[in-house]
C-alpha positions, 0 to 999 in steps of 0.5 A, spaced: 895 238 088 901 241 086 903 248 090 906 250 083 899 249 081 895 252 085 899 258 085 899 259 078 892 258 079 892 264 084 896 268 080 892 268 074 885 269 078 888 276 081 891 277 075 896 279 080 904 282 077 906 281 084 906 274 086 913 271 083 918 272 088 917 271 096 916 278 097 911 282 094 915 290 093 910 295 093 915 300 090 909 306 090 910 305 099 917 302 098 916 297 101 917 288 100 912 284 104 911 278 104 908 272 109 909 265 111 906 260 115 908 254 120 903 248 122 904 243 127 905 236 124 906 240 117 913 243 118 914 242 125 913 237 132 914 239 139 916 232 139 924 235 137 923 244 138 922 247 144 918 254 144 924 259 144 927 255 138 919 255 134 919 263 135 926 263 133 925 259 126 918 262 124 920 269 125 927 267 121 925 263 115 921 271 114 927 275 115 930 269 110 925 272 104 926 280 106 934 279 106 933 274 099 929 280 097 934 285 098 931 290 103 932 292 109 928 288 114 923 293 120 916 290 122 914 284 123 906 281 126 905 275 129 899 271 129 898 265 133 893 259 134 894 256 140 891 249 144 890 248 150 897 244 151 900 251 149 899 255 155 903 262 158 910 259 158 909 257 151 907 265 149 913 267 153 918 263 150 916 263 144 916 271 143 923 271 147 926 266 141 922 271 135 926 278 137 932 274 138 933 272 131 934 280 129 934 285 136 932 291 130 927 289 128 921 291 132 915 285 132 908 291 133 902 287 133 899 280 130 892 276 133 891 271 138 886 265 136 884 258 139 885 252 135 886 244 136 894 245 134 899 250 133 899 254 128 904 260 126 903 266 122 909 271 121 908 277 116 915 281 115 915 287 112 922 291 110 924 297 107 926 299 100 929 305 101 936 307 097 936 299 095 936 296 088 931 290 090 932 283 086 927 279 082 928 271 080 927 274 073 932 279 071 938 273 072 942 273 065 947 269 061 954 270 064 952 271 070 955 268 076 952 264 081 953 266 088 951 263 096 953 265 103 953 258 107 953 251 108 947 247 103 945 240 106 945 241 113 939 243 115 936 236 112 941 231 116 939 235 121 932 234 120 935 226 119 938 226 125 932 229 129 926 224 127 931 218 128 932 220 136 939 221 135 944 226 138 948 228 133 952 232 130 949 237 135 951 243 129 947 240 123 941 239 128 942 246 130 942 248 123 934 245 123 932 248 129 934 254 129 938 256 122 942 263 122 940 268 117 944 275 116 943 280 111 952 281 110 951 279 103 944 281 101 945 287 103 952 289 099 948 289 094 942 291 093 946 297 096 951 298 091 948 294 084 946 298 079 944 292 074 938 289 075 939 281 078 937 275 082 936 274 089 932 268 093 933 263 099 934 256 099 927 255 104 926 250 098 932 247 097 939 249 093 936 246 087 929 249 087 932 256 088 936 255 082 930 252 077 926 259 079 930 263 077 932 259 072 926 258 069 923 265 070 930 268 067 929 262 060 936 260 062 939 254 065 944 254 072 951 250 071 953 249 078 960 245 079 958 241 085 965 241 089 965 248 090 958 249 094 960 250 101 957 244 106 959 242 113 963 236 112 959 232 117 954 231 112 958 226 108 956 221 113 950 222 109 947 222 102 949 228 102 948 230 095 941 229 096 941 233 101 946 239 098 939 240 092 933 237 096 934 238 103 931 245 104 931 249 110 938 252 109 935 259 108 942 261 104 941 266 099 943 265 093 945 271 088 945 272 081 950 277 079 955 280 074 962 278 075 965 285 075 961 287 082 965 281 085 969 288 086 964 290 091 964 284 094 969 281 101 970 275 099 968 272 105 961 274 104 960 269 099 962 263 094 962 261 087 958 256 086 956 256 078 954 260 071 947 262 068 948 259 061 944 258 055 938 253 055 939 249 050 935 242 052 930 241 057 934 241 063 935 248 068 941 246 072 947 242 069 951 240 075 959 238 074 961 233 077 968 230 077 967 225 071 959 227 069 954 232 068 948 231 071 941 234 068 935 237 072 930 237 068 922 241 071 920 233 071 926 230 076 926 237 081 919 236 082 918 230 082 925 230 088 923 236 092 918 237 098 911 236 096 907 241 101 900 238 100 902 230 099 
C-alpha cells in the first residue's frame, strides 16, 4: 500500500475539499486542526527515547503543521494507549516533556486506553485570527523557495541511534527532540496579502518540494549548496539524507520576492525558484557540475514508506 493512495482513495470517499494540506482550515470557526500519530516500533523505540523527549517529539511534530499552516498555535488534546510496562513515571514524564515544547500552548483533554504498545495521538488546533493562512496549492512560477533550518540532521541522527553510537550528540538531538518555532511562519501568514505555500519537511526536503510542486503544476529548482545543513553530516551520505532523511520539521515557503522586505534576513534562507514544468520532473537540483531531476517515480520510490 501506498499512503499517497490510500489518502486519494479517503480523499475522493469524503468527497472532502479539505484533505490536501496537513491542517484542515475551518475558515467558518477560524481555525486549522490537524492530527498526527506515533506508534511504537513504527516512528519510535524506547530502545533510544526517554518518556520526556517522546512528549516533546509528539507534541512537536503537530505544532510543526500548525506553524507550516501559518496559524497561531492554542489547544492541543492527547491521547495515549498504554501497556503494562508503561507505568505512572511515564505519564508524568511524558506530559512534562509535551508542555515544554510551547508553555503557551494549553494542552485541555485527550483519553487514556490500555494497548500491547504505545501508541500517541496528538490533536493541535490553532487560530486563524488576522493571519492569511497558507496552502501547497497557491505556489506560482517566480516564487521563491524559502526554509528557516538545517536539512539532514535529523536523519543521521536516527543513523547514529540505530548503530549505538554517541555522537555527534547535536544530530542525535535533532531526531529525539527537533526544534520548531513559529518566527518565520508567522511573519508571513501576518503580513502577506498574496495567496502562498507553506509546508514542513516531516517527510523529508524533497517530499515537501514534490507537494507543493505537484499540486502548484510546477516544478521546485533548488540549488543544493544553499540549503543550510549542520557540517556534521557530511561524514554521512549526506545528500540523501538533506532530501530523504525527514524529520527535520524545517518550514518551507513558498513566496513573492518582493515580501523578502518584511522578512529579518535571519529568518530564512533561499534555497530555490518555482519554475515552469516542462518534463516529468518536479524538483531540479543544480549541483555544481549537473542537474539532478526528481521525477514522482524517483521521490517515491526513495522516500519512507509508512505501511512497508
Amino acid at each position: 500500500m501506498q499512503e499517497n493512495k490510500l489518502i486519494e482513495i479517503i480523499k475522493n470517499t469524503l468527497n472532502s475539499k479539505y484533505i490536501d494540506d496537513d491542517c484542515a482550515y475551518l475558515d467558518d470557526l477560524g481555525i486549522v486542526v490537524t492530527q498526527d500519530s506515533l506508534v511504537e516500533d513504527v516512528h519510535f523505540s524506547l530502545d533510544y527515547i526517554n518518556p520526556f523527549q517522546l512528549g516533546y517529539k509528539s507534541v512537536a511534530v503537530n505544532l510543526s503543521d500548525i506553524y507550516a499552516s501559518g496559524a497561531k498555535a492554542k489547544y492541543l488534546t492527547c491521547s495515549l494507549s498504554l501497556p503494562k510496562y508503561a507505568g505512572e513515571n511515564f505519564v508524568k514524564e511524558f506530559y512534562r516533556g509535551a508542555k515544554s515544547v510551547n508553555p503557551t500552548v494549553e494542552i485541555v483533554g485527550g483519553d487514556l486506553t490500555s494497548s500491547n504498545k504505545i501508541f500517541i495521538s496528538i490533536c493541535a488546533i490553532g487560530s486563524t485570527r488576522g493571519r492569511k493562512i497558507s496552502s501547497r496549492s497557491n505556489a506560482k512560477k517566480g516564487y521563491k523557495i524559502i526554509t528557516n533550518g538545517v536539512h539532514g540532521s535529523s536523519g543521521c541522527g536516527l543513523e547514529l541511534l540505530q548503530r549505538r553510537s554517541n555522537g555527534p550528540q547535536k544530530l542525535i538531538m535533532s531526531h529525539l527532540m527537533p526544534k520548531v518555532d513559529d518566527k518565520l511562519s508567522s511573519t508571513i501568514s501576518e503580513n502577506i496579502t498574496d495567496n502562498y505555500a507553506m509546508i514542513d519537511s516531516s517527510d523529508g526536503l524533497a517530499d515537501a518540494l514534490y507537494k507543493v510542486s505537484s499540486l502548484s503544476g510546477l516544478c521546485a529548482e533548488i540549488d543544493f549548496d544553499k540549503i543550510p545543513i549542520d557540517e556534521e553530516i557530511k561524514e554521512f551520505d549526506y545528500e540523501n539524507k538533506i532530501f530523504f532523511g525527514a524529520e527535520d520539521y524545517k518550514i518551507i515557503a513558498f513566496i513573492p520576492e518582493y515580501f523578502y522586505m518584511y522578512l529579518d534576513e535571519k529568518l530564512y534562507t533561499e534555497i530555490g525558484t518555482m519554475v515552469e514544468k516542462t518534463d516529468e520532473a518536479y524538483i531540479k537540483v543544480k549541483f555544481k557540475d549537473k542537474v539532478k531531476a526528481f521525477t514522482q517515480e524517483y521521490i517515491e520510490k526513495k522516500s519512507f514508506k509508512h505501511f512497508d
